[in-house]
TORFITI-663957 format. One record per residue (C-alpha): x, y, z; residue in three letters. Coordinates in steps of 0.05 Angstrom, whole numbers, plus 32768, in hexadecimal, padded with zeros to 4 digits. Layout:
<rs>
XYZALA
...
</rs>
This chain:
<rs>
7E997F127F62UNK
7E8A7F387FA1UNK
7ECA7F457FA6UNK
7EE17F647F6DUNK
7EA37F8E7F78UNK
7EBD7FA97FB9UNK
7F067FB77F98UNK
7EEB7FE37F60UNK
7ECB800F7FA4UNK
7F1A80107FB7UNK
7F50804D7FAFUNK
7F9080467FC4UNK
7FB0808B7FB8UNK
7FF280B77FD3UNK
7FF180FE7FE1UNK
8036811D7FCCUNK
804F81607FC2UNK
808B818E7FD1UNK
80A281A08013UNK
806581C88040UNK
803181C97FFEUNK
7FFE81B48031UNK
7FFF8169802AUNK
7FF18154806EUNK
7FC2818F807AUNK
7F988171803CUNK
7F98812B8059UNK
7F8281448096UNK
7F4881638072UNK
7F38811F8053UNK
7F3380F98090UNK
7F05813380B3UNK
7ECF8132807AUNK
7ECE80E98065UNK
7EC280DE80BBUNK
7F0080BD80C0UNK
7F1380E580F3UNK
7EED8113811BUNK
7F1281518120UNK
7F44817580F9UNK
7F948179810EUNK
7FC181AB80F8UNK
800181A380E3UNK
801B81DF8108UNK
7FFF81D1814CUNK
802581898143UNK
7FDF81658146UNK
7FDA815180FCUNK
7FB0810480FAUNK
7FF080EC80CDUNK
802F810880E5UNK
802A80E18133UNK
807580DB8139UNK
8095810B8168UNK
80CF8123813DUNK
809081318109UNK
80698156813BUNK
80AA81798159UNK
80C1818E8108UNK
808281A480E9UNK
8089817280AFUNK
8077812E809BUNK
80B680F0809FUNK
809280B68091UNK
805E809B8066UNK
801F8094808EUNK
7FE28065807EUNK
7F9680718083UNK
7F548060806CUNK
7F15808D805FUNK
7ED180808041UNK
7EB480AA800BUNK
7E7A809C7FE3UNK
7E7680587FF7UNK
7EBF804F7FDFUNK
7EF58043800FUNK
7F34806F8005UNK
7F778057801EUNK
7FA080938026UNK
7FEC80988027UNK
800F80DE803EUNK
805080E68029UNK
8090810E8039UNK
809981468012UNK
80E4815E802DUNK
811B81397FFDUNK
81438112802EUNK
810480E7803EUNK
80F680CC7FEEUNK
810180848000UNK
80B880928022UNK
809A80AB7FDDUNK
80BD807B7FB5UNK
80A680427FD9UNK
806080617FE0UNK
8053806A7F98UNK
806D801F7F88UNK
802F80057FAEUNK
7FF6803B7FA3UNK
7FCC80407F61UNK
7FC480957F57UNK
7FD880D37F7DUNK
7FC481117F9AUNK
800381477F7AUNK
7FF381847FAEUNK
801481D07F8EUNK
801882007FAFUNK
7FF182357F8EUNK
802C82787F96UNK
806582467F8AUNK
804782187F4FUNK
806D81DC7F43UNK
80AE81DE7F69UNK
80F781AF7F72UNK
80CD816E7F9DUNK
809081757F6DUNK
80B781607F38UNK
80E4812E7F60UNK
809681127F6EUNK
808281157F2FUNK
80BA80E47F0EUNK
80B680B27F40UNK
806380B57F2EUNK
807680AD7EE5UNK
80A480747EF7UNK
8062804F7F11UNK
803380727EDFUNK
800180807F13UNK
7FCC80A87F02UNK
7FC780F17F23UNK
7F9C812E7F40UNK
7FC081747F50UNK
7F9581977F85UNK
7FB681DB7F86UNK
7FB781F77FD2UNK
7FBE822F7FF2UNK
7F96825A7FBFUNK
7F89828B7FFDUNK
7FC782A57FFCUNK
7FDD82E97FDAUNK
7FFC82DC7F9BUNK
7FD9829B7F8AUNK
7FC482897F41UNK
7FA4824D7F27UNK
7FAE82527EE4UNK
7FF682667EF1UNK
7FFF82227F1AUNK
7FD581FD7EE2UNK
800282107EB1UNK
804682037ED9UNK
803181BE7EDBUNK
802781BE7E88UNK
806E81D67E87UNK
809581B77EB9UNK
807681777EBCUNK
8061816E7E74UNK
801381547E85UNK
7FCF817A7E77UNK
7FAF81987EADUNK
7F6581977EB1UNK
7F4881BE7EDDUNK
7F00819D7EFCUNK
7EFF81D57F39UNK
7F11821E7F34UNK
7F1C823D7F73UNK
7EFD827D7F8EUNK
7F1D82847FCAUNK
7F0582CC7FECUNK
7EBA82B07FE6UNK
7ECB826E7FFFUNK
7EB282467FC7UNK
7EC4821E7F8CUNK
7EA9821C7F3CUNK
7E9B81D47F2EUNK
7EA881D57EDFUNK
7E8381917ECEUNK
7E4881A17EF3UNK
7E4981EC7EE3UNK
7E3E82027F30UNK
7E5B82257F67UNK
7E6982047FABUNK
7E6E82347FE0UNK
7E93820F8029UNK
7E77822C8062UNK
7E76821580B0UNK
7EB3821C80D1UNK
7ED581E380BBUNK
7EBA81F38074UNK
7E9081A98076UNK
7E4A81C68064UNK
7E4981C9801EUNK
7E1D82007FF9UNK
7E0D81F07FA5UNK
7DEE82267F7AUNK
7DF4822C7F24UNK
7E3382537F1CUNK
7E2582987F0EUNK
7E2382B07EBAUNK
7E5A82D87EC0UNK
7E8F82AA7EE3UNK
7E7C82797EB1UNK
7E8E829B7E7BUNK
7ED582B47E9CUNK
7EEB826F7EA5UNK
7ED682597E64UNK
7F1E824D7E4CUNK
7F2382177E89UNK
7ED581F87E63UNK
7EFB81F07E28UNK
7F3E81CC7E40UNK
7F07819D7E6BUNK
7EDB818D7E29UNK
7F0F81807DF1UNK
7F3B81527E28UNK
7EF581227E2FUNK
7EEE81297DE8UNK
7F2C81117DDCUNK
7F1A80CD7DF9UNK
7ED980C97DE3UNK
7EBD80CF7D9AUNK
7E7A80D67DB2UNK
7E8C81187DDFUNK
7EAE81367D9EUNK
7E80814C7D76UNK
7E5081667DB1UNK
7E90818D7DBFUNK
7EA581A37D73UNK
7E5C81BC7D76UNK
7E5F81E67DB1UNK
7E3381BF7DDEUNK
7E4281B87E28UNK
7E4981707E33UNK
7E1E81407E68UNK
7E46813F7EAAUNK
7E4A80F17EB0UNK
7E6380E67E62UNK
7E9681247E7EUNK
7EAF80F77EB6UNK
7EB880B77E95UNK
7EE080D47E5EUNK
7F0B80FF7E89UNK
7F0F80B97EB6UNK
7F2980987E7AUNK
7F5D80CC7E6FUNK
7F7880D07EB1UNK
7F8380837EB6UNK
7FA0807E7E74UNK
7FD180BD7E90UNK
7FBE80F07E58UNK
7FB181257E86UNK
7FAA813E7ED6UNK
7F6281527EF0UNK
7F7181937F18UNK
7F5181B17F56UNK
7F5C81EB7F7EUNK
7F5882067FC0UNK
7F70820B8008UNK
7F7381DA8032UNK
7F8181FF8075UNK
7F488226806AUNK
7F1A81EF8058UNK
7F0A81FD800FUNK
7F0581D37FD3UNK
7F15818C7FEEUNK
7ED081677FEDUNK
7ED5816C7FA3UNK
7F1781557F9EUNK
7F0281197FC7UNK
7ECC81117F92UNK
7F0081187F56UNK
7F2580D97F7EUNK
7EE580AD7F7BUNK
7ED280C77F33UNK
7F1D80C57F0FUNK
7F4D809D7F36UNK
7F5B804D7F2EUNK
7F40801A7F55UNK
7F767FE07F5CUNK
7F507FBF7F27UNK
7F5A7FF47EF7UNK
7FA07FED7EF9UNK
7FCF7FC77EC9UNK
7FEF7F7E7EE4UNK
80257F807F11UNK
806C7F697EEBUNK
80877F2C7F13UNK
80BF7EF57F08UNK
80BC7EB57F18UNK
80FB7E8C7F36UNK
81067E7A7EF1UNK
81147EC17ED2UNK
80CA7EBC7EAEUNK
80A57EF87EB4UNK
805C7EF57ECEUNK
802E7F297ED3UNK
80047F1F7F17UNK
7FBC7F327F0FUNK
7F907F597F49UNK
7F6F7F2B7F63UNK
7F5D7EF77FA1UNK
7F5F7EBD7F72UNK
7FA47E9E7F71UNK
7FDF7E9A7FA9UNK
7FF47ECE7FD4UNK
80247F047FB2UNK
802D7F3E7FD9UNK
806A7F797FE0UNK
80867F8D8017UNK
80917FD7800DUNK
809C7FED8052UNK
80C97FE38094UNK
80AE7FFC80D3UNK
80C07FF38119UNK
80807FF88149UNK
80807FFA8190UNK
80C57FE48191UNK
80B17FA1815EUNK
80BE7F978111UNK
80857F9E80E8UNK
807A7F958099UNK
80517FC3806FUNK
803A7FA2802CUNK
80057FA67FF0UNK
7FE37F6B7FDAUNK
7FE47F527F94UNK
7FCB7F197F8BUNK
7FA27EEE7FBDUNK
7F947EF2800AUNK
7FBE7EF0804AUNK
7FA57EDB8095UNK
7FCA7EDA80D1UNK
7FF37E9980E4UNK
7FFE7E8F808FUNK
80457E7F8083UNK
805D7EA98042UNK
809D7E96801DUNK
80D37ED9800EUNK
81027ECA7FD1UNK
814B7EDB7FD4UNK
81867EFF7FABUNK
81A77EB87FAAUNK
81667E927F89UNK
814D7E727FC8UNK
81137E847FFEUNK
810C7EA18048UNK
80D27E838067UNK
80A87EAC808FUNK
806F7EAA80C0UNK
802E7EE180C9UNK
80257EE78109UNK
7FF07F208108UNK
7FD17F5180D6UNK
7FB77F9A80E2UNK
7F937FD580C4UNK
7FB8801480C9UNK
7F9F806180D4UNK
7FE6808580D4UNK
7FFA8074811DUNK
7FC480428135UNK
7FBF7FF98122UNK
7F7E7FCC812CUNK
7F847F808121UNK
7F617F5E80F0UNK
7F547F1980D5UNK
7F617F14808AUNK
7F7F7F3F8051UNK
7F717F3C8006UNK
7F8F7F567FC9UNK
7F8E7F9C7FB9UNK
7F947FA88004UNK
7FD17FD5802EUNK
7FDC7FAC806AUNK
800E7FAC80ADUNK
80277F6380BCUNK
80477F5180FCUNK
80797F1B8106UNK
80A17F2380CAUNK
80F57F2080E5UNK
81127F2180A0UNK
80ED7F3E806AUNK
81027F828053UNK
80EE7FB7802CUNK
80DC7FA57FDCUNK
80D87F537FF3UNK
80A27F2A7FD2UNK
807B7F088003UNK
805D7EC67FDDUNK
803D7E817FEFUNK
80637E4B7FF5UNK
806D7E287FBAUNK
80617E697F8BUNK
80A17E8F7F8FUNK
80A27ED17F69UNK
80B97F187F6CUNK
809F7F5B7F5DUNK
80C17F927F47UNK
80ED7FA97F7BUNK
80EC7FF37F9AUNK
813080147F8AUNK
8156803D7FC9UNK
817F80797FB6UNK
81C880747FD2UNK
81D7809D8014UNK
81FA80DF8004UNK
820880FD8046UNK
823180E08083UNK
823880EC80CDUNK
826C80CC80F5UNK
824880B08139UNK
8256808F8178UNK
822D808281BDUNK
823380BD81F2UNK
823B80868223UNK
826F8048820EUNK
823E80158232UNK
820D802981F5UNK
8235800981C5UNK
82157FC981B8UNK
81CC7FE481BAUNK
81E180188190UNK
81F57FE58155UNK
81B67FC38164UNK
81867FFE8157UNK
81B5800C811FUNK
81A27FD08100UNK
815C7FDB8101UNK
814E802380E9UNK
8177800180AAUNK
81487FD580A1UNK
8116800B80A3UNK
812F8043807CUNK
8158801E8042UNK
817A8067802DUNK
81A1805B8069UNK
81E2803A8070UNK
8216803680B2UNK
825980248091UNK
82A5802080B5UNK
82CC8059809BUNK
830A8034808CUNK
834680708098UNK
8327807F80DBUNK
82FF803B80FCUNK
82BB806E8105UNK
8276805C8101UNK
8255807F80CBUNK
820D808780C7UNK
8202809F807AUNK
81BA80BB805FUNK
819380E6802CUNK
81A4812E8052UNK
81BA81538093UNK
816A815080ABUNK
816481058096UNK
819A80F980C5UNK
8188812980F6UNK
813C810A80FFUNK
816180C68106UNK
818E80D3813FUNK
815580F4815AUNK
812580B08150UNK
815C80878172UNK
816280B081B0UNK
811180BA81C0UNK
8105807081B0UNK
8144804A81C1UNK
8161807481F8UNK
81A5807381D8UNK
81D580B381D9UNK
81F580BE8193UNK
823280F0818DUNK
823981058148UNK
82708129811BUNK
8268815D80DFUNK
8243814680A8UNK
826F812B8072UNK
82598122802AUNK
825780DE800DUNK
828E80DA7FCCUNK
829880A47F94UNK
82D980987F64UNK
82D880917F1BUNK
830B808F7EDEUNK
831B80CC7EABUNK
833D80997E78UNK
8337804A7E64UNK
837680257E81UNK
83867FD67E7CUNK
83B67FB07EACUNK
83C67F637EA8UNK
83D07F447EE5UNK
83F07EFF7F01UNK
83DD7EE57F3EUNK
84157EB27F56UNK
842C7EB27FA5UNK
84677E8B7FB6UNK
845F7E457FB8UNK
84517E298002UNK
84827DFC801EUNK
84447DC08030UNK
843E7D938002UNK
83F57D8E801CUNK
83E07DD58000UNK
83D27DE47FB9UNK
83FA7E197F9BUNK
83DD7E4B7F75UNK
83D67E787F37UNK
83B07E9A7EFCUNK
83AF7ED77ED3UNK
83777F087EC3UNK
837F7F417E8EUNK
834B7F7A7E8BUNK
83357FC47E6EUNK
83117FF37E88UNK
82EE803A7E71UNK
82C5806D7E8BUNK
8273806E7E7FUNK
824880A87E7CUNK
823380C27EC3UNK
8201809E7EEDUNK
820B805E7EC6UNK
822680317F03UNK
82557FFB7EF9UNK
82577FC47EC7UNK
82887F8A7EBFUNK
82867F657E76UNK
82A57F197E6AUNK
82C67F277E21UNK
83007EF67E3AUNK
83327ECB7E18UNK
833E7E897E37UNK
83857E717E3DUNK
838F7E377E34UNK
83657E297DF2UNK
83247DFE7DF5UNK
83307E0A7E46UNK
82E97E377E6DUNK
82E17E507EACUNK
82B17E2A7EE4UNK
82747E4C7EFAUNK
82977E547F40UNK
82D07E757F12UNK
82B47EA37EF5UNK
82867EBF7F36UNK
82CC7EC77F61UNK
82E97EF47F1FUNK
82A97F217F25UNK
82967F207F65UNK
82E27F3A7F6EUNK
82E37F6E7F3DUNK
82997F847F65UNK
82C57F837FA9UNK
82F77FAF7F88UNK
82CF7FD87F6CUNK
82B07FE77FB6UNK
82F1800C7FCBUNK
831E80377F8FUNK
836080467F8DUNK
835380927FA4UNK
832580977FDFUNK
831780567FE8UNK
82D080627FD0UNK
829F80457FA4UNK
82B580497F5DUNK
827880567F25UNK
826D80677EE2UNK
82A3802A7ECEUNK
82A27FF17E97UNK
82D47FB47EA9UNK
82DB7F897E70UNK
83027F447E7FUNK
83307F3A7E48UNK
83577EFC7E56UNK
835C7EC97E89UNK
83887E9B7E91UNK
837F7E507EBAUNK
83BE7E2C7ED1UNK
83947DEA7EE1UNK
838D7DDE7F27UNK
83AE7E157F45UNK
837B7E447F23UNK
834D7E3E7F63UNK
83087E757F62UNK
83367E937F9BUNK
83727E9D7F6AUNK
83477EC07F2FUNK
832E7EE97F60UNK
83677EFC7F7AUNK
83837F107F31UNK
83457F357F1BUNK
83477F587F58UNK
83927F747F4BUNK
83887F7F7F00UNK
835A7FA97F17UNK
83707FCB7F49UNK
83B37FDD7F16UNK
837C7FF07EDEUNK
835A802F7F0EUNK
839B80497F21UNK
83B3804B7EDDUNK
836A806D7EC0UNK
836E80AE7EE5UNK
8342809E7F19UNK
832480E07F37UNK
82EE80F57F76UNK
829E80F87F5FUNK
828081287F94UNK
822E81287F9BUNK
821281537F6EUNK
81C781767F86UNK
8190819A7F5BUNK
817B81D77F85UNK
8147820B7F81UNK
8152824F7FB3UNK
810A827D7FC0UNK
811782B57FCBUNK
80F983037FD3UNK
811283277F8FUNK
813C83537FC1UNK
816583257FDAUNK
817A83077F90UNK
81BC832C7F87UNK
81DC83157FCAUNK
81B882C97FC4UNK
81DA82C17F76UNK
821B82E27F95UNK
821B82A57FD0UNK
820482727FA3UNK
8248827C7F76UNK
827182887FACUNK
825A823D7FB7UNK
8272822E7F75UNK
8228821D7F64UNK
821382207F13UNK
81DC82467F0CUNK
81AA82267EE0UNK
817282607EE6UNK
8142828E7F00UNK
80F682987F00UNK
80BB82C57F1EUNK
808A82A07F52UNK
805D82D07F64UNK
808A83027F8CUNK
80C182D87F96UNK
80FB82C07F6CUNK
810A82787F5FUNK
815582657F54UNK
816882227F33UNK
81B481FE7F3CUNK
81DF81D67F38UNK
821081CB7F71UNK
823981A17F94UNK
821F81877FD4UNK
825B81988003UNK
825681E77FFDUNK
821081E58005UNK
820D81BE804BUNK
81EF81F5807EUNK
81D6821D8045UNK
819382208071UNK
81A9824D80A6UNK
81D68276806CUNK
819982838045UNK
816A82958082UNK
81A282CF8093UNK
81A382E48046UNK
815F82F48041UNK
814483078088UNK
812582C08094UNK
80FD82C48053UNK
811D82968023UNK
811D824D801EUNK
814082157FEDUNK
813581C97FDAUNK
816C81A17FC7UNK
816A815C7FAEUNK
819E81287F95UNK
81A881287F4AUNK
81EC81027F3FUNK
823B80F07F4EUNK
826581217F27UNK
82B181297F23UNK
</rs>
């Protein structure tokens, strides 16, 4: 029972937000006052705790997901900071699969913006329960109510605010506890508490009211204490507004600034007082070998299930970051890894660690509800199950986005060439939203990924810690094929007979439709076949070489030789001519039926297609709007933030490659855009 006791003192929790909202700096500020870490690093002098990789330092932003811990009020936090720049959402994705509530930072000019959102659906997708702490409230132009109700609008959640910031006297109004908290010291740790003055009370009494009818919505009791204009006790407050928040009814809010110390203490509190513990969580979904589902309970009872959500290479070696589900791991355990095909990897644990963002410390035992590094691991990948032997399961898997962007590349020096297809290999295996493919016309190397600074950072990675020289082309855009119209072809499959006796000859037919689906549906083959001759059926190994076929063909279309999407193939007939109707001859059928079918359908190119939003300085609009079209880009619309403008459209990622340094020169350096991948489009 001790246990569990320690688990409910346990928060596992992401901090996300848009591109420079101040993530990092607030992490840093949670590691300085919970004494995780003795002083503070900046993000702009490259000394931030969490961002320890070069290319982080060098850039100014965060790449990859770093790990820490941090006690607070005899709870221990485990904090995750993520990437806010697009190209890196593999990072959040995977983060949020593993974590049980998040830190959302705004930025309080700029309100919710492109990435906030982007955050805020893969947090949905996980149902993770939330806190916004609005930064940067000490900037000119800042409103709290104005970023309080973005997130009402855009994001479709009450906000309730808990903190109201005051930023030019350095203090905050706690609204439970009806008091002011002033920061003062330099590094705003020594904490001042007085009643909050009569008069600010009453000018933030709209906030009061939001606060009391939310915790009177989950609890009777609260109601009519509320109805009747009482204030209510602080600790029924919290437990209600706890209740809320888990059940995802509404975001606590805070505000303040973390570079200039304000307003985080009680945000740390809010983590403590509203966010899950692992146990508060519902069951992990699992299937067994079987195709049962499970649900796995938190707990160290039971055998080991744990995800591996996380890749990373470390000091040159292959370690595995997972969460624990169920049970406990030590070092030296042997863990079973199921496969696509219905079998197991085994695996062996040859050490375990603690992580604070770059530094690891060894340690002797794991349990559930834990975020651990394991060395050791050569096969296991991100979105494996790691289970005992015996037990063989999987959780739900952790979906990759497909690579949009390529670069051709090839070693500076030709002696490179084998080491360069070996570091290839493994940042794959790190970064799943990266793919090296053969470009079939030409016999280059492409290295494919989420954007022109995902791929620029990665080239960068393999020179500082490989030592390999990479030469690289233009970007060019990832494209897919798909059909305007449904087309049918029948096909027989019958090569000349062979002149030894020894060899089987052979031949079979396959008939098929196909039609176009609604965008961003995939591909999906259907078995609606007629079997000639009657009473006859395909085998198993049959029927797998007809679709695996079709799959193969699919791969490369008739136009570009790209991946063709958005496409139903429905078998209509097959026909078996006994023994000569080997796997190898259906396959070879399906495969030309439907090959005949695409070029008959109209197949045509889908180009990437990228949700943008431009800020700008009202100024500049006129020659930003006049750019935008000449890019051919649909403009969806426009909106005040503060003193800038905020664009939103639609556009076609080709035009828009090097729209960076064309924006900086439209607007004197001031304006800046986030783009992110919405779909394939014709």
């Amino acid at each position: 029972m001790k246990k569990l006791s320690r688990l409910s003192h346990v928060r596992n929790i992401g901090v996300a937000a848009h591109v420079d909202a101040g993530k990092t700096t607030l992490t840093e500020r949670i590691l300085f006052y919970t004494g995780a870490s003795y002083k503070i690093g900046e993000v702009h002098d490259g000394a931030a705790h969490m961002d320890y990789m070069a290319e982080e330092q060098q850039h100014g932003i965060t790449i990859t997901a770093a790990v820490t811990k941090a006690p607070w009020r005899e709870h221990l936090l485990q904090v995750v900071d993520t990437p806010g720049h697009v190209d890196f959402t593999i990072e959040v994705e995977r983060a949020m699969r593993v974590l049980d509530g998040c830190i959302l930072v705004l930025d309080g000019v700029r309100g919710v913006e492109p990435q906030t959102e982007t955050v805020w659906r893969q947090r949905t997708r996980f149902n993770l329960p939330a806190l916004f702490f609005v930064n940067k409230m000490d900037r000119p132009g800042a409103d709290y109510r104005r970023a309080l109700d973005a997130v009402r609008r855009r994001l479709k959640i009450e906000p309730i605010a808990i903190t109201f910031p005051l930023p030019e006297e350095d203090a905050v109004v706690d609204l439970i506890e009806r008091r002011r908290i002033g920061f003062l010291g330099e590094q705003g740790d020594a904490l001042v508490t007085e009643p909050c003055p009569d008069a600010l009370w009453e000018a933030l009494s709209d906030l009061r009211e939001s606060l009391y009818l939310a915790a009177a919505e989950m609890d009777e009791d609260l109601a009519d204490g509320v109805l009747a204009g009482e204030e209510p006790p602080p600790k029924a407050l919290r437990a209600a507004l706890r209740r809320g928040t888990l059940a995802g009814r509404f975001c606590p809010c805070y505000g303040g600034s973390a570079l200039r110390n304000l307003g985080v203490q009680p945000l740390l509190d809010g983590v403590v007082d509203f966010l899950p513990a692992p146990l508060d969580r519902p069951s992990a979904h699992a299937v067994l070998a079987d195709g049962t589902e499970v649900e796995i309970a938190m707990g160290t009872e039971g055998p080991l299930a744990a995800l591996a959500f996380k890749v990373q290479l470390w000091d040159g070696r292959r370690h595995v970051f997972v969460r624990i589900y169920r049970g406990t791991l030590a070092p030296g355990d042997t863990v079973e890894v199921p496969t696509p095909t219905g079998g197991a990897r085994r695996e062996q644990v040859a050490r375990l660690f603690d992580v604070d963002a770059g530094k690891k410390t060894r340690i002797d035992r794991a349990e559930a509800g834990e975020i651990v590094l394991l060395a050791g691991l050569r096969h296991a990948s991100t979105g494996d199950t790691l289970c005992a032997p015996g037990h063989l399961l999987s959780l739900e898997r952790i979906e990759a986005r497909a690579p949009v962007l390529g670069l051709a590349i090839e070693p500076a020096a030709g002696t490179d060439e084998e080491k360069l297809l070996e570091v290839l290999d493994k940042v794959q295996q790190e970064d799943p939203t990266l793919r090296v493919e053969e470009d079939p016309e030409t016999g280059q190397r492409l290295l494919r990924g989420m954007g022109e600074l995902h791929l620029q950072i990665v080239l960068e990675r393999i020179e500082r810690e490989f030592g390999v020289r990479i030469r690289s082309g233009r970007p060019a855009v990832a494209v897919r094929e798909t059909i305007r119209r449904p087309a049918s072809a029948d096909a027989l499959f019958a090569p000349p007979p062979t002149p030894d006796p020894r060899q089987q000859d052979l031949m079979a037919r396959v008939a098929l439709a196909i039609e176009p689906l609604p965008r961003g549906t995939g591909e999906r083959i259907e078995w609606a076949a007629r079997v000639i001759p009657e009473g006859a059926e395909p085998s198993a190994a049959q029927r797998e070489a007809i679709e695996q076929s079709l799959k193969s063909t699919l791969a490369a279309g008739p136009l570009l030789a790209a991946q063709v999407q958005d496409v139903l193939v429905r078998i209509t007939e097959v026909e078996l001519f006994g023994a000569a109707s080997t796997p190898e001859a259906l396959g070879a059928a399906a495969s030309k039926a439907l090959r005949q079918a695409l070029e008959r359908a109209e197949p045509a190119a889908m180009h990437p297609i990228m949700r943008v939003e431009v800020v700008i300085p009202e100024p500049s609009l006129g020659t930003v709007l006049g750019d935008l079209q000449a890019r051919r880009a649909l403009i969806q619309g426009t909106e005040s933030v503060g003193e800038d403008i905020a664009i939103r459209v639609e556009a076609a990622l080709e035009p828009l490659l090097g729209y960076a340094t064309a924006l900086r020169s439209l607007t004197q350096g001031r304006g800046q855009f986030s783009m992110e991948f919405d779909r394939f489009d014709v």
